[in-house]
N, C-alpha and C positions, 0 to 999 in steps of 0.2 A: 416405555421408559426412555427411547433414543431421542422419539421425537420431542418429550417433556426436556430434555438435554439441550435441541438444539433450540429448541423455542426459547428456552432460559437464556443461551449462549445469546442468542442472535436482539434477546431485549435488552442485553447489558451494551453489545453492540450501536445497538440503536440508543439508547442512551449517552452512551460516549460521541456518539457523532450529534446531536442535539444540543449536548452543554457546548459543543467546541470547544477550539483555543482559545487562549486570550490572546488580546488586539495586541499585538507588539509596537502600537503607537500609544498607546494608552498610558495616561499619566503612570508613573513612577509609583507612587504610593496604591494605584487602584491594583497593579499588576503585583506590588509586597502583597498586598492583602489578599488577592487570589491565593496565590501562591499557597499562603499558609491555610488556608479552607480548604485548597483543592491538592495541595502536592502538584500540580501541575506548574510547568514553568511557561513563559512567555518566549524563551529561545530554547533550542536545544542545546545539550553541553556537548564539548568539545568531545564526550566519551563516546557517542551517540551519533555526530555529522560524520559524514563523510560516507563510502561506499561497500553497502553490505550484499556480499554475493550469497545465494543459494545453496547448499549441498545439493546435491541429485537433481538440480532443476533449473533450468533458464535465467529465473529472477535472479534481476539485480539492482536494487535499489541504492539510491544516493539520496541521502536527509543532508538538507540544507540547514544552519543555522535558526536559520525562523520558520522552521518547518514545511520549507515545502520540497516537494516528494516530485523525482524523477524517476522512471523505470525501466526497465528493459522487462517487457513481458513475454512468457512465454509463447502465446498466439501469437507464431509469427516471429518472434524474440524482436521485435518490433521496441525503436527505442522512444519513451512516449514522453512529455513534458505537459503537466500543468497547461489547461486550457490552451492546448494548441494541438494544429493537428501534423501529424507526420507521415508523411508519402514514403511508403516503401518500393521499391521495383522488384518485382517476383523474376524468377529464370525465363519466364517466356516473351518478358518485356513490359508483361503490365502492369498497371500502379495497384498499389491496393492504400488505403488510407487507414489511419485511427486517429480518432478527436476524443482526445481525452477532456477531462471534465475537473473538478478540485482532487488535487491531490497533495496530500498531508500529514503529518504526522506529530504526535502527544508522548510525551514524554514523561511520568511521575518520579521523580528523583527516590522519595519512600520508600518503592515498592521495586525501583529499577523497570517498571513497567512500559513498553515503547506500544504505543498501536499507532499504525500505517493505516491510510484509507486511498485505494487507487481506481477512480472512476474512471472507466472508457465509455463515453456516450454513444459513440455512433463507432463501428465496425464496418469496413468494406471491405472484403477480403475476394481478387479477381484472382484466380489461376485459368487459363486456357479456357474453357466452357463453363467453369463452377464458379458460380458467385455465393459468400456469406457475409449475411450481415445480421447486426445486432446491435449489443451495447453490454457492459461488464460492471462488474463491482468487487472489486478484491480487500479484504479487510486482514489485518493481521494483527494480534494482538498476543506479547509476549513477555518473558521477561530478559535483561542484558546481564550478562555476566559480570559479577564483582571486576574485572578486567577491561570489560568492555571489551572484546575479542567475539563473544559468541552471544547471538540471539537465538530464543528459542521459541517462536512463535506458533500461533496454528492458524490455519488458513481458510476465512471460509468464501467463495467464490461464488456470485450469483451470477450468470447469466441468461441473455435471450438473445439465444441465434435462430429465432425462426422457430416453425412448424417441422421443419426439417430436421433440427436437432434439440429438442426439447431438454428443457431441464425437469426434471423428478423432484418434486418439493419434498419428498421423504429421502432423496438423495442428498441433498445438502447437509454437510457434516463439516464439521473442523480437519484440516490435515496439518497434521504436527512438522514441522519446518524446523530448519537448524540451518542460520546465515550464518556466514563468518565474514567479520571487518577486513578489508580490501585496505591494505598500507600502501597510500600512494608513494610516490618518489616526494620527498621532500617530509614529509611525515614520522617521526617517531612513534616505533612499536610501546 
């Protein structure tokens, strides 16, 4: 029954990232009409940008207006942007990298529904003798609080780091997350 669970979860998944977003250059009247088919919007509202931190966990995510998706991920807590890559220095001097890949997020006003999609392509991770690499996929799909204060998403994580640290295709499961919205300075709660 678990596995029937995540195979279901992970095809609505995969279907959300297939339709996309709408084009945010896209004529005026084609983005009204989405809209009303899909609930989905072409910006995100004002309830939704800005910077949602984790309970109990590293993540920290900032939704930009037009959806796209900056992170601070736990591997490493490593701060990552949208198709670029960022060099970190570990304690013994050496570099380690992540080359992130589309990073983004959907919004359904209806439903208050946000999903996040945060691709890491390539991993290099050097500490003194250990080297890891790979690539990542973090999806999160949730709902926002009547207030817009709290996300309550679940998390489901695909990677490959090697032979060394395999992932468990019967391991892959949703982890229920709880962010809360980051009031910068300048910002009204």
């Amino acid at each position: 029954m678990m596995k029937f669970s995540v195979a279901i979860l992970l095809s609505v998944v995969c279907l959300l990232v297939l339709i996309g977003c709408n084009n945010p250059d896209a004529d005026s009247s084609m983005a009204e009409q989405a809209r009303e088919n899909t609930g989905k919007v072409a910006y995100l509202p004002d309830m939704v940008v800005g910077m949602w931190k984790a309970q109990k966990s590293p993540w920290l995510i900032e939704l930009g207006p037009e959806g796209v998706v900056s992170a601070v991920i736990p591997l490493g807590e490593a701060a990552v942007r949208p198709n670029q890559v960022t060099e970190v220095e570990m304690k013994d001097g050496g570099i380690s990298t992540y080359k992130a890949g589309d990073c983004y997020a959907e919004y359904n006003p209806l439903s208050r529904e946000l999903f996040v999609s945060i691709e890491i392509e390539e991993i290099h991770i050097r500490f003194m003798d250990e080297v890891l690499d790979g690539n990542s996929v973090d999806r999160f799909v949730g709902t926002v609080s009547k207030d817009g204060k709290t996300w309550m998403p679940d998390n489901i994580t695909i990677f490959d780091y090697g032979p060394r640290f395999p992932q468990d295709e019967n391991d892959i499961y949703p982890e229920p997350m709880v962010f809360e919205k980051v009031v910068q300075e300048g910002q009204q709660e």
